[in-house]
C-alpha positions as CSV (number, residue, x, y, z in Angstrom):
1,X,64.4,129.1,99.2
2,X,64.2,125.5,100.4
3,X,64.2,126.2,103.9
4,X,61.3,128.7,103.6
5,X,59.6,126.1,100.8
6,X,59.8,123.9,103.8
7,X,58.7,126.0,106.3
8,X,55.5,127.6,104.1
9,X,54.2,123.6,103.6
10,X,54.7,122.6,107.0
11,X,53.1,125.9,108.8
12,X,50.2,125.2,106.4
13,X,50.0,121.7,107.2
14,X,49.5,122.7,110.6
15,X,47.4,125.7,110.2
16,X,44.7,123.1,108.1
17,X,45.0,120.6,110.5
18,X,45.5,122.2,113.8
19,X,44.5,125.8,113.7
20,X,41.5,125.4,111.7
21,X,40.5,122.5,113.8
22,X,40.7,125.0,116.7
23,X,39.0,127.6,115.0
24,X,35.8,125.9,114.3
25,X,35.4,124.6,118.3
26,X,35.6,128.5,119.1
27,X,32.2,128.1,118.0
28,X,31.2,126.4,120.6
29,X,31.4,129.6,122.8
30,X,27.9,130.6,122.3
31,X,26.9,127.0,123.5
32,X,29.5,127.0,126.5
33,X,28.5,131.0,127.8
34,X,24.4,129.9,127.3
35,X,24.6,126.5,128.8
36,X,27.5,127.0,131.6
37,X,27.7,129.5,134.2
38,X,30.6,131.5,135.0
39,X,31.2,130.0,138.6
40,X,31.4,126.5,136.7
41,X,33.2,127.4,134.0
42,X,36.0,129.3,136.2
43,X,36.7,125.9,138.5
44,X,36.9,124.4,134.7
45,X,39.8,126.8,133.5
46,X,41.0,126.6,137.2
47,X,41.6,122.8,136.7
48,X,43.0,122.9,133.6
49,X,45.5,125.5,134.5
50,X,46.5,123.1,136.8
51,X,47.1,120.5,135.2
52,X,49.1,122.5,132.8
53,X,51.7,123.2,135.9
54,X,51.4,119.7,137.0
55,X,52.3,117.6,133.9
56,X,54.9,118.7,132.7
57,X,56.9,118.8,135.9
58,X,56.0,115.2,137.3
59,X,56.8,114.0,133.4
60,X,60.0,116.3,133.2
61,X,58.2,117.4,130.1
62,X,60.7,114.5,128.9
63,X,58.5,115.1,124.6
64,X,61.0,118.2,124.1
65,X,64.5,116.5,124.9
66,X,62.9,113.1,123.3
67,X,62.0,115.9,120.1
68,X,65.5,117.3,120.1
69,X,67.8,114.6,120.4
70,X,65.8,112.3,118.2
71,X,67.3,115.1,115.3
72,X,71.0,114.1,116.3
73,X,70.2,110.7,114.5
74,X,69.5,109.6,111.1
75,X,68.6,106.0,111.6
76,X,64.8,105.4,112.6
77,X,66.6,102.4,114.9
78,X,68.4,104.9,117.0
79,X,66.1,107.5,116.9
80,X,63.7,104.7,118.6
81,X,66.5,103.9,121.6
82,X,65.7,107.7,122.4
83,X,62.4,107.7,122.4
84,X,62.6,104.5,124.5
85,X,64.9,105.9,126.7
86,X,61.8,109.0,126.9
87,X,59.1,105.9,127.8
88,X,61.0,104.8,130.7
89,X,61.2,108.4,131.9
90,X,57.2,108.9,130.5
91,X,56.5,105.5,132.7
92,X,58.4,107.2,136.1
93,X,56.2,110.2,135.5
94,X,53.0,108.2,135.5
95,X,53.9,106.6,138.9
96,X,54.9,110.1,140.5
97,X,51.6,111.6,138.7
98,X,48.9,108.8,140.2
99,X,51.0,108.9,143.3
100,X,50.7,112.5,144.1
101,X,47.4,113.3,142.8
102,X,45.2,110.9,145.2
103,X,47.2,111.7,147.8
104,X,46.8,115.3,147.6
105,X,43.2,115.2,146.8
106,X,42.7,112.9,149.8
107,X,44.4,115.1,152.5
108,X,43.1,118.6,151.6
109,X,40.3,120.4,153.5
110,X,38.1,121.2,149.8
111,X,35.9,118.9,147.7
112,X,37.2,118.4,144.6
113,X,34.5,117.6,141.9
114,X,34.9,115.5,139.1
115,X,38.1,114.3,140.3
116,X,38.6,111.4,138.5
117,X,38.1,113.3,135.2
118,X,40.5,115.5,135.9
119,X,43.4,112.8,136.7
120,X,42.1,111.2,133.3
121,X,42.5,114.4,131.9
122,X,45.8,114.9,132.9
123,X,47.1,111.7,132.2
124,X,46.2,111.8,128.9
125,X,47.4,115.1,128.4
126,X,50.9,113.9,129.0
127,X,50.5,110.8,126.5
128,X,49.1,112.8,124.0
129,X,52.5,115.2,123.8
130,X,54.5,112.2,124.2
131,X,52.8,110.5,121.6
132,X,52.3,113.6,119.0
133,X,56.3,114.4,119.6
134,X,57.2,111.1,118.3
135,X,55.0,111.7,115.3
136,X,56.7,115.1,114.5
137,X,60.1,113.5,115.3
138,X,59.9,111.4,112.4
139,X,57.7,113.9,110.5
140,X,54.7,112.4,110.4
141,X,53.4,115.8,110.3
142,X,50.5,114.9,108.1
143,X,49.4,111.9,110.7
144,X,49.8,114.7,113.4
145,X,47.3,116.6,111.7
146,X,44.9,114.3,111.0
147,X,45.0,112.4,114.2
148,X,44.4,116.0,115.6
149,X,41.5,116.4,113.1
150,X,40.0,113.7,114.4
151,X,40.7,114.0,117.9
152,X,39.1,117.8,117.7
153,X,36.1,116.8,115.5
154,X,35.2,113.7,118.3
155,X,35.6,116.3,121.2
156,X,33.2,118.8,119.3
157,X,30.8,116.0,118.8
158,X,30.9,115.3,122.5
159,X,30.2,118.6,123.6
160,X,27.5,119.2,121.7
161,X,25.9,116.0,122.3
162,X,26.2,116.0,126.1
163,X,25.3,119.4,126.3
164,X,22.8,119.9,124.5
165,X,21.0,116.0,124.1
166,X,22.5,115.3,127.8
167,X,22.0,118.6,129.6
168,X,25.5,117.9,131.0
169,X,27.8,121.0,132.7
170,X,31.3,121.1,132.7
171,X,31.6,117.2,133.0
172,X,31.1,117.0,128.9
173,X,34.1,119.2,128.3
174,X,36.2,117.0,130.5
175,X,34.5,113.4,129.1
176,X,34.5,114.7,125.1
177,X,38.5,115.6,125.9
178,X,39.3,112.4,127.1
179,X,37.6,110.4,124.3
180,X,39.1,112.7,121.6
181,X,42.6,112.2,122.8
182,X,42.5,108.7,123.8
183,X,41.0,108.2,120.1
184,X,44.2,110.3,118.9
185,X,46.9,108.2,120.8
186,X,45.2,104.5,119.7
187,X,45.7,106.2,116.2
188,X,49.1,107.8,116.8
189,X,50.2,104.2,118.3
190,X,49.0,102.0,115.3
191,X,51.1,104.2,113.0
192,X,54.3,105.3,115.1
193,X,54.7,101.9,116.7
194,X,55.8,102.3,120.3
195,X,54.6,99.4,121.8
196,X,56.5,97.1,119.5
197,X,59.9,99.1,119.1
198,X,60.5,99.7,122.3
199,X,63.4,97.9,124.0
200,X,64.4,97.5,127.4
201,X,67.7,96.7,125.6
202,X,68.0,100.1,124.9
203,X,67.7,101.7,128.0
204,X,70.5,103.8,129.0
205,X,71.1,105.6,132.2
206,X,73.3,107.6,130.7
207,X,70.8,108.9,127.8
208,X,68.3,109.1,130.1
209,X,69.9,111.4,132.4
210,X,70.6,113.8,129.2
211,X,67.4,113.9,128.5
212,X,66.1,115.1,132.0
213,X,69.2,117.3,132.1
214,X,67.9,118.7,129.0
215,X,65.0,119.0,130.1
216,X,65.3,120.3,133.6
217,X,65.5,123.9,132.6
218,X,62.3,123.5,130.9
219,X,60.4,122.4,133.8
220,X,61.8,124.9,136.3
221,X,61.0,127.8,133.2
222,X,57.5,125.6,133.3
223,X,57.0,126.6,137.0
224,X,58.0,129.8,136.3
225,X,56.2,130.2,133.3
226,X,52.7,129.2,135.2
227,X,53.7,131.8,138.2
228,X,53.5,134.1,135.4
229,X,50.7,133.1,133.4
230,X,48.8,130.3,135.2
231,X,48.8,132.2,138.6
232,X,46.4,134.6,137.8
233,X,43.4,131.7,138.0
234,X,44.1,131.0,141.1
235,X,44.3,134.4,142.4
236,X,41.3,135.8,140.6
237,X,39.4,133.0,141.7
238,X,40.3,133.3,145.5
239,X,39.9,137.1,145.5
240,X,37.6,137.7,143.3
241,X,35.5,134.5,143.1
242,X,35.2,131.5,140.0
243,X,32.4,133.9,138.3
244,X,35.1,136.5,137.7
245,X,37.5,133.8,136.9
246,X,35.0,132.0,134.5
247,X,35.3,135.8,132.8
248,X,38.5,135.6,132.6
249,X,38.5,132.4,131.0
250,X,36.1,132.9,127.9
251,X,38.4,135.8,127.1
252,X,41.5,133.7,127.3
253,X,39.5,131.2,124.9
254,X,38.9,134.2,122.5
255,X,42.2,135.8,122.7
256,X,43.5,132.7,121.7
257,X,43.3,132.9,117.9
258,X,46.2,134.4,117.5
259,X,48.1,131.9,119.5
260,X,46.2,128.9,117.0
261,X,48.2,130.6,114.3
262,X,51.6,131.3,115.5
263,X,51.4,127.9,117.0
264,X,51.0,127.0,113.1
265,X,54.3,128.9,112.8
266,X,55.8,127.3,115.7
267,X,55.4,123.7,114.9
268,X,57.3,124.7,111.5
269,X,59.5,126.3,112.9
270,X,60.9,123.7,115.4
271,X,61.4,121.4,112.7
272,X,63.5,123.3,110.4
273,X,65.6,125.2,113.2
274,X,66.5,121.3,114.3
275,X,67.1,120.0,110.8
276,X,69.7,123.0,109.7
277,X,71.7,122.6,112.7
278,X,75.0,122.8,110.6
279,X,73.8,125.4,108.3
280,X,76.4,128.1,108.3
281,X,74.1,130.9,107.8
282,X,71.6,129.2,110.3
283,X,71.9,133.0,112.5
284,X,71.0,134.9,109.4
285,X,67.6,132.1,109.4
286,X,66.6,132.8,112.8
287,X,66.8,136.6,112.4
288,X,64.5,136.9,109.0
289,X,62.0,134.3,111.0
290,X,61.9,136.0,113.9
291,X,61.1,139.8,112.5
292,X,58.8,137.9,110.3
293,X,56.8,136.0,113.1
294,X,56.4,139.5,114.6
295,X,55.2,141.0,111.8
296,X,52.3,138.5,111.7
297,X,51.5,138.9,115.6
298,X,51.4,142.7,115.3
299,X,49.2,143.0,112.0
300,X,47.4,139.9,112.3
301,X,46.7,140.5,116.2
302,X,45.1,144.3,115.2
303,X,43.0,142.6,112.7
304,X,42.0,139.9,114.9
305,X,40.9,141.9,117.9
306,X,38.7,144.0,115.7
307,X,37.1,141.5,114.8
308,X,36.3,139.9,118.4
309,X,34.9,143.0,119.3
310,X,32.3,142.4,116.3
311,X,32.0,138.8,116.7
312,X,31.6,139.2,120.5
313,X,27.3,139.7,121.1
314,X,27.1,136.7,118.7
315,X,29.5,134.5,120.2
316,X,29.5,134.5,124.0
317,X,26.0,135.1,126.1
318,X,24.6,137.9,127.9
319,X,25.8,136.2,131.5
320,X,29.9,136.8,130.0
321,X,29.3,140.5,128.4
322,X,30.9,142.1,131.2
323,X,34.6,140.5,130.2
324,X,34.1,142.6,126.7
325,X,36.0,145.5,128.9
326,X,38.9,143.3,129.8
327,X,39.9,141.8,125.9
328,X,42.2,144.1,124.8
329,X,44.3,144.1,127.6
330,X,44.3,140.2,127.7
331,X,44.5,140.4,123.7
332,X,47.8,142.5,124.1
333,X,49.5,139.9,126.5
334,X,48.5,136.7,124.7
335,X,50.4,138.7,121.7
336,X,53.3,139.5,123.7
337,X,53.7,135.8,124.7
338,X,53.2,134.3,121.6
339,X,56.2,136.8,120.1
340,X,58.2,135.6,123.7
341,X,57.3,131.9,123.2
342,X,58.5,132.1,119.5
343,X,61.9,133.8,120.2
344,X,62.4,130.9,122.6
345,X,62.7,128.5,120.5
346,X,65.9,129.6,119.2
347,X,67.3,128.8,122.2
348,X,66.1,125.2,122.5
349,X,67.4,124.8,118.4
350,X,71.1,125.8,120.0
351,X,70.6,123.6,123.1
352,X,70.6,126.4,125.4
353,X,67.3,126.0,127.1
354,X,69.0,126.9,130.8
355,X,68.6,130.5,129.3
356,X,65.6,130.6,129.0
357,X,65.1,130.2,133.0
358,X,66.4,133.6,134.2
359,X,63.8,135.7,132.1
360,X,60.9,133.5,133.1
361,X,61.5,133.7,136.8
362,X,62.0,137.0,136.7
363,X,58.7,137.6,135.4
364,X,57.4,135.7,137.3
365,X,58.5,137.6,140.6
366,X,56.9,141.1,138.8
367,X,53.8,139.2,137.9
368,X,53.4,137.5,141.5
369,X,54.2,141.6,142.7
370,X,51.7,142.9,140.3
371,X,48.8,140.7,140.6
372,X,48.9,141.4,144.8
373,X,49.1,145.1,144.2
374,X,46.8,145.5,141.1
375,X,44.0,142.9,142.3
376,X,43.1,144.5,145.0
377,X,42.8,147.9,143.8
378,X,41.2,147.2,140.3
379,X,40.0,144.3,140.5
380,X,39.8,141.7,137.0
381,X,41.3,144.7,135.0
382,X,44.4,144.8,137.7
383,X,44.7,141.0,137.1
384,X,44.5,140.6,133.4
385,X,46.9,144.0,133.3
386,X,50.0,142.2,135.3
387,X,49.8,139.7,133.7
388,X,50.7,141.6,130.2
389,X,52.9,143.8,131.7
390,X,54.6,140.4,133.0
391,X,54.1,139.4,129.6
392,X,56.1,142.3,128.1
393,X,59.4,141.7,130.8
394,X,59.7,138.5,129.9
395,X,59.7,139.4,125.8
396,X,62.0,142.2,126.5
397,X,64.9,140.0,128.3
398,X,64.5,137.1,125.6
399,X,64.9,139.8,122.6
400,X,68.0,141.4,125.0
401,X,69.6,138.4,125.3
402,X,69.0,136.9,121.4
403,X,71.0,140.7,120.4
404,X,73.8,139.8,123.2
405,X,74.7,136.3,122.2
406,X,73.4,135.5,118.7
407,X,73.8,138.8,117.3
408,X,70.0,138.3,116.1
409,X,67.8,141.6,116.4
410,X,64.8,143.1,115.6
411,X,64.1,145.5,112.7
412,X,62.7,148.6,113.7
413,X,60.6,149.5,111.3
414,X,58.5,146.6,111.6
415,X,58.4,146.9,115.3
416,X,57.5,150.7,115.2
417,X,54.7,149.7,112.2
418,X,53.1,146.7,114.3
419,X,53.1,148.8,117.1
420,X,51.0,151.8,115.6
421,X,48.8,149.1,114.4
422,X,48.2,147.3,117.3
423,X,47.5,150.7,119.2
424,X,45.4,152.2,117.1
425,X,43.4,148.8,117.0
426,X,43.2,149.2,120.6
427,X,41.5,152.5,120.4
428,X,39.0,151.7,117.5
429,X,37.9,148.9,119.9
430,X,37.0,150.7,122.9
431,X,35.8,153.9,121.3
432,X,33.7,152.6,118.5
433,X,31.1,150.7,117.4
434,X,28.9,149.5,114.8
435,X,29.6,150.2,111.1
436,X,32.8,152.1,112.1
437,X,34.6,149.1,113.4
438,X,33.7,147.3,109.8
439,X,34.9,150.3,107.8
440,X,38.3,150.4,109.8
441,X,38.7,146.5,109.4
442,X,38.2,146.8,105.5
443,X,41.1,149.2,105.8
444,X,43.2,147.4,108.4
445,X,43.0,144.4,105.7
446,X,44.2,146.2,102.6
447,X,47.3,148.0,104.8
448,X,48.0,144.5,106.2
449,X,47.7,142.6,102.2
450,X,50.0,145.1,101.4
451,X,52.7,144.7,103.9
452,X,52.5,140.8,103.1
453,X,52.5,141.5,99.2
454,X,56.2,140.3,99.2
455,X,55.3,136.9,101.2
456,X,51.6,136.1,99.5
457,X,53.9,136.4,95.9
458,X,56.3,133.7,97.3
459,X,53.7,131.6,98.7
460,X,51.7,132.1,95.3
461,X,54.9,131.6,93.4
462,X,55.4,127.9,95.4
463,X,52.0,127.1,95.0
464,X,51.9,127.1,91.7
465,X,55.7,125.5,91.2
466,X,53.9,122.9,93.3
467,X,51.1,122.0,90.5
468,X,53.3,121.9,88.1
């Protein structure tokens, strides 16, 4: 009961914080898909994709091992010579990352538009999971949050102001990032302190070669992992053009609800798979958590997409209506990943992130298959459709190997239930409209209160033990 006491708080810490946060900038949409154009907003997504394959490869996404080994310690002075051992590395990456980004831009045959936004961008990108690591590391989950509050409220602000006030394009959401963040990490620095307990004294070559060992695997499963879901950007936007890919990336922005909430999960998660370690009945843990993060994907995800397809004429402009046809499929996939991404962390709790290589690669190669066949023959639907059924080899190895060497499956019955759910969801959505899809969500919600009638007692049961 303590662990999932634990695990309830910080998940709702989280969810206020982060999710929420999220949530509310979804509501930009209508100002994004009125005031941007497809083409524009396409070489946006495109960038950022980028920059999500970039980063963490040139930083040898050095937050994770920095996250996990901190745990190994209990005093806040040795937990510090790790995370100074993770500056140095941090420091390496910046060089490598300044390095290779003006040289590239410099020597290629294509003009690159706001360029020096984008190496801000990226730049801070890697500080700000550097930074926001060292937070959770000493659980300074509640600074996390708020820094994040902060951060998200400051980018919103920026939007709207230099859109709407400025008649700015794509150049607001880059500028309103960059001040958020940078705001976050002068916050996340006051409190955590890096500056002043970092020691050159402390370096070790030996720790630090751990901690890229560590973290290797997860920058090769990073390449990988962008083959398989980054990849489509760049090939929708060469075949098919940036207005297809600027589609393509308002769904992605509306499919990812879901993801804001089992992220929520997720950042709990991590914690308390670190912390019990040595917990005998650790296996028996991960199982329960696993069946019962795909439990909320499956049920939550059916209600979800029903309610994008209500939400949609009001939230995204008459320019974007034609990626209504292509949501489901890219709803399915962002589901399937966040159930994959989830199961992974057991792996990286046991120290076994090499494992978690072989599934992503091979995915990758069916996805980099799938999107040359299916592209060219259907088009945006082929695309977003190899991409999910990527999506679903890569959740099926992961599962495969948790059964082969942890012994940790899932329950049928709540894969079978889930799965009706989710398909009939699917149907509702393309074959209905109107009143119909508000009478089946009403129903959806009391099938889905009632399969979580076991969880909402316990969660009532701790809130109220709280107050008192």
């Amino acid at each position: 009961m303590n662990y999932l006491k634990q695990f309830i708080r910080t998940s709702g810490i989280f969810f206020i914080g982060n999710t929420l946060t999220k949530l509310i900038g979804l509501f930009l949409l209508p100002l994004y898909t009125l005031k941007i154009n497809p083409e524009d907003f396409g070489y946006y997504d495109l960038t950022i994709s980028l920059i999500n394959l970039i980063i963490p490869i040139v930083f040898f996404q050095v937050w994770d091992s920095i996250f996990r080994f901190t745990f190994d310690y209990e005093k806040t002075r040795d937990k510090y010579a790790v995370i100074s051992n993770g500056i140095a590395i941090q420091c390496f990456g910046l060089v490598v990352y300044t390095v290779l980004f003006f040289v590239v831009v410099n020597s290629i045959n294509y003009d690159i538009s706001y360029k020096y936004l984008i190496f801000s961008q990226g730049m801070l990108y890697a500080f700000q999971y550097y930074y926001s690591f060292v937070a959770r590391s000493f659980s300074k989950n509640t600074l996390l949050v708020a820094t994040g509050l902060i951060n998200s409220i400051v980018s919103i602000m920026g939007n709207i102001i230099l859109i709407v006030l400025y008649d700015m394009g794509i150049e607001a959401l880059y500028i309103s990032y960059i001040v958020g963040t940078l705001l976050q990490i002068i916050v996340l620095e006051k409190k955590v302190k890096l500056a002043r307990y970092f020691k050159i004294s402390t370096i070790s070559f030996s720790l630090m070669k751990k901690l890229i060992l560590f973290s290797l695997p997860l920058c090769l499963a990073t390449v990988s992992y962008w083959l398989l879901s980054g990849l489509i950007r760049l090939v929708i936007s060469n075949k098919l053009g940036m207005y297809e890919n600027g589609l393509y990336g308002i769904t992605n922005r509306l499919s990812s609800v879901i993801v804001l909430i089992v992220n929520s999960f997720q950042l709990a998660w991590y914690e308390m798979s670190y912390s019990m370690g040595k917990e005998k009945d650790k296996k028996g843990y991960y199982k329960n958590s696993l069946n019962y993060i795909l439990k909320v994907i499956l049920y939550i995800g059916s209600i979800s997409l029903i309610i994008i397809k209500i939400i949609f004429p009001y939230m995204v402009a008459e320019q974007y209506y034609e990626a209504l046809i292509i949501i489901p499929i890219t709803f399915i996939g962002v589901l399937i990943n966040s159930y994959a991404s989830f199961a992974s962390t057991l792996f990286l709790a046991e120290k076994d992130s090499s494992k978690l290589l072989m599934p992503t690669v091979i995915s990758a190669v069916i996805n980099i298959v799938g999107l040359g066949l299916l592209t060219d023959t259907f088009g945006l639907i082929g695309a977003t459709l190899s991409l999910s059924i990527a999506f679903l080899v890569n959740s099926l190895i992961i599962t495969t190997k948790l059964k082969k060497q942890y012994d940790i499956s899932l329950e049928v019955p709540t894969l079978l239930g889930g799965l009706a759910s989710l398909i009939v969801s699917t149907l509702v959505f393309y074959y209905f409209e109107g009143i119909y899809l508000i009478i089946f969500l009403l129903l959806l919600a009391v099938v889905v209160i009632y399969i979580f009638n076991d969880i909402l007692m316990i969660l009532f049961k701790l809130l109220k033990s709280t107050k008192s």
